[in-house]
C-alpha positions in Angstrom: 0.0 0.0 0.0 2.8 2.3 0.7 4.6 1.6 -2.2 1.3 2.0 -4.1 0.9 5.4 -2.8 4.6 6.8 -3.6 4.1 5.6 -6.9 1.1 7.3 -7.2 2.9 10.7 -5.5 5.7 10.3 -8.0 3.2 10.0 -10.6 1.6 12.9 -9.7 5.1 14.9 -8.7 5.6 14.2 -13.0 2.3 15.0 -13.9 2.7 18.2 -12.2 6.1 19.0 -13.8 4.7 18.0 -17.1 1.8 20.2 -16.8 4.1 23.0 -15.9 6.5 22.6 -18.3 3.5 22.9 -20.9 2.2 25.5 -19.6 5.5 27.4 -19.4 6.0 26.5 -23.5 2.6 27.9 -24.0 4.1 31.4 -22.2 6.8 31.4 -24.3 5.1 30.6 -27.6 2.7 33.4 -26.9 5.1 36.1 -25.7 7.9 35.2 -28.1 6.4 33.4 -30.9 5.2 36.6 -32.3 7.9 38.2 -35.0 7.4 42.1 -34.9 9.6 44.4 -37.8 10.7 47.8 -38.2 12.4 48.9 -41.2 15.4 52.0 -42.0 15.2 54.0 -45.1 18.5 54.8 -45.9 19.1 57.9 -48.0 22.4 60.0 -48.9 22.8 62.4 -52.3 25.8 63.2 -54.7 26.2 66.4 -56.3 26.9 66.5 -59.8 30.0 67.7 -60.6 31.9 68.7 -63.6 36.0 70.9 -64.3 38.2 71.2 -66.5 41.9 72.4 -66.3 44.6 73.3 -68.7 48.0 72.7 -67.3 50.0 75.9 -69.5 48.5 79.8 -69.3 50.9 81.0 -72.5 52.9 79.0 -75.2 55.0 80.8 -78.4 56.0 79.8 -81.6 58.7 81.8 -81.7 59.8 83.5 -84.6 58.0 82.2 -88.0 59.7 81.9 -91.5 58.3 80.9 -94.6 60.7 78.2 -94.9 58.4 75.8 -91.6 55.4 75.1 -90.3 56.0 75.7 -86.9 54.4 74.2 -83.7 54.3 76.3 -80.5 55.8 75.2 -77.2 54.5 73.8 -74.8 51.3 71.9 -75.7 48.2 72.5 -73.7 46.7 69.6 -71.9 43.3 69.9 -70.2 42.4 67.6 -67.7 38.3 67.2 -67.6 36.2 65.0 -64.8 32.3 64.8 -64.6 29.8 62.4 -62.5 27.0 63.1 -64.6 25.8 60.0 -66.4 25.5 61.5 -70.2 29.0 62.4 -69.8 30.4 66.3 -70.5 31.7 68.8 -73.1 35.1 70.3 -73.3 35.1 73.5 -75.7 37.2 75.8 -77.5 36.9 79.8 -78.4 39.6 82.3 -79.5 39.8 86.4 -79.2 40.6 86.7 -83.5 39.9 83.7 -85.4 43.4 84.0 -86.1 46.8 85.6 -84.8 46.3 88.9 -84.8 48.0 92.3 -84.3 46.6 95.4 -83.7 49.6 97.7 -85.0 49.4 97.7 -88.1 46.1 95.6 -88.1 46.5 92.2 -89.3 45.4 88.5 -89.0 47.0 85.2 -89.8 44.1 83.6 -90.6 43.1 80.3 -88.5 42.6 77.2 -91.5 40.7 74.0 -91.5 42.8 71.4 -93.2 46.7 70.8 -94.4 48.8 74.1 -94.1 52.0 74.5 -95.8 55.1 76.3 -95.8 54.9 79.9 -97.5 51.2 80.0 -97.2 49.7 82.0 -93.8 47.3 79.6 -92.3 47.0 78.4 -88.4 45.0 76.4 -86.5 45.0 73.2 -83.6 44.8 69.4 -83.6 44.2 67.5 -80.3 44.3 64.1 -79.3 43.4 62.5 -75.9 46.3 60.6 -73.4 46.0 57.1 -71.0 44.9 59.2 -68.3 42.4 59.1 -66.1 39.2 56.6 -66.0 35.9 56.3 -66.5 34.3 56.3 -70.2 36.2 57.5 -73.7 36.9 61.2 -74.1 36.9 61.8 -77.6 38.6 64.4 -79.6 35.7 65.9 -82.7 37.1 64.9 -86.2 38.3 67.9 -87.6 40.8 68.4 -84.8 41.6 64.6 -84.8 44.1 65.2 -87.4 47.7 64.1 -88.2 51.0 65.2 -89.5 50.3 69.4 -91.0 46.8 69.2 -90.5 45.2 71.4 -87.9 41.0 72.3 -87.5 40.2 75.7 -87.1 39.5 78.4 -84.3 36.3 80.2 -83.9 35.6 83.0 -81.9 32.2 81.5 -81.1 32.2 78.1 -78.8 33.4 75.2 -80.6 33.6 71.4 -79.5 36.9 69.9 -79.0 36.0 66.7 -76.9 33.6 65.0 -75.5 32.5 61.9 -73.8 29.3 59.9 -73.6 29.3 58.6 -69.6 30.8 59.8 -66.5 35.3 60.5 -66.7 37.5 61.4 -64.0 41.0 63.2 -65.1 40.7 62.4 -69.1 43.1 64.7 -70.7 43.3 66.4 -74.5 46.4 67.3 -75.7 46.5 70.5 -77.8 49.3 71.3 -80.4 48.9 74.3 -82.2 50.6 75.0 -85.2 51.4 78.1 -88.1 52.6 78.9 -91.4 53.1 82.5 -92.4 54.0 83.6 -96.4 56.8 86.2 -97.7 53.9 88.7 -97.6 52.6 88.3 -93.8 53.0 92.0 -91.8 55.9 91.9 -89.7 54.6 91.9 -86.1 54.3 90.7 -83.2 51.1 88.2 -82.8 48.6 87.1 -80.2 45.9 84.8 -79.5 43.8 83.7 -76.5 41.8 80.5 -76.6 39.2 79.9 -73.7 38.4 76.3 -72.8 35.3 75.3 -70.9 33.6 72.6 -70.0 30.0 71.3 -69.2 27.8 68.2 -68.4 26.2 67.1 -71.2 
């Protein structure tokens, strides 16, 4: 009989554990069992951006002769970056159209195409370097010329490069070049060619 009754305690002892434990479980399902969510928007902005640079402020040809087509020293190499994501516009203007002097009045005339010794033209050709990144600057055609070919200078804003998608530090490389005749006013001559740039 006593055995019969701790049995029956121990029975009970487990049943009453077990019904705790259960009802502990059912606590936790309902107080943790539950998912709850929040959510962050996270926001931040770039400003566009777009410069240009040219490295020299003055280059000279020296003294012209009929006899050469000279090229001024040094080149002028602009250095253009943008973020925008249709790329960005690197132009030319000059004051003359021309090397010009104002006493007497006279203008070597700026020339599309070949010059040549003994005939007064002048005029630029460009071509980009391997620096920088980003997408391809690319020089316009008629200043993405070889050997005595140059494009000419307009006093109104022209293209000289360009690219299609975002660049960081792509440079041009401008060499200018002139050819006077046995007629051209002895003088001294100037020019000033403005670059800019812009997103496109």
């Amino acid at each position: 009989m006593y055995k019969q009754m701790s049995i029956n305690i121990i029975n009970r002892k487990y049943y009453l554990v077990g019904s705790l434990l259960t009802i502990f479980a059912m606590i936790w399902l309902v107080s943790y069992g539950a998912v709850s969510s929040s959510t962050v928007t996270v926001s931040a902005t770039v400003a566009s951006s777009v410069s240009c640079s040219t490295d020299n402020t003055s280059t000279a040809f020296g003294t012209l002769t009929t006899a050469t087509i000279a090229t001024s020293t040094p080149n002028a190499s602009t250095t253009i970056s943008c973020n925008t994501g249709l790329g960005c516009t690197l132009s030319i203007n000059d004051a003359n159209a021309g090397l010009a002097t104002s006493s007497p009045a006279y203008t070597i005339p700026t020339r599309r195409g070949a010059l040549s010794a003994a005939t007064e033209g002048y005029g630029i050709r460009a071509t980009t370097t391997a620096t920088g990144s980003g997408g391809t600057l690319g020089v316009k055609s008629i200043y993405s010329v070889e050997g005595n070919n140059v494009g000419e200078l307009n006093t109104t804003s022209t293209v000289l490069a360009s690219s299609t998608a975002s660049i960081s530090s792509r440079e041009v490389v401008v060499y200018h070049r002139a050819a006077i005749s046995g007629t051209t006013q002895a003088a001294s001559y100037a020019d000033t060619i403005t670059y800019s740039c812009a997103g496109n």
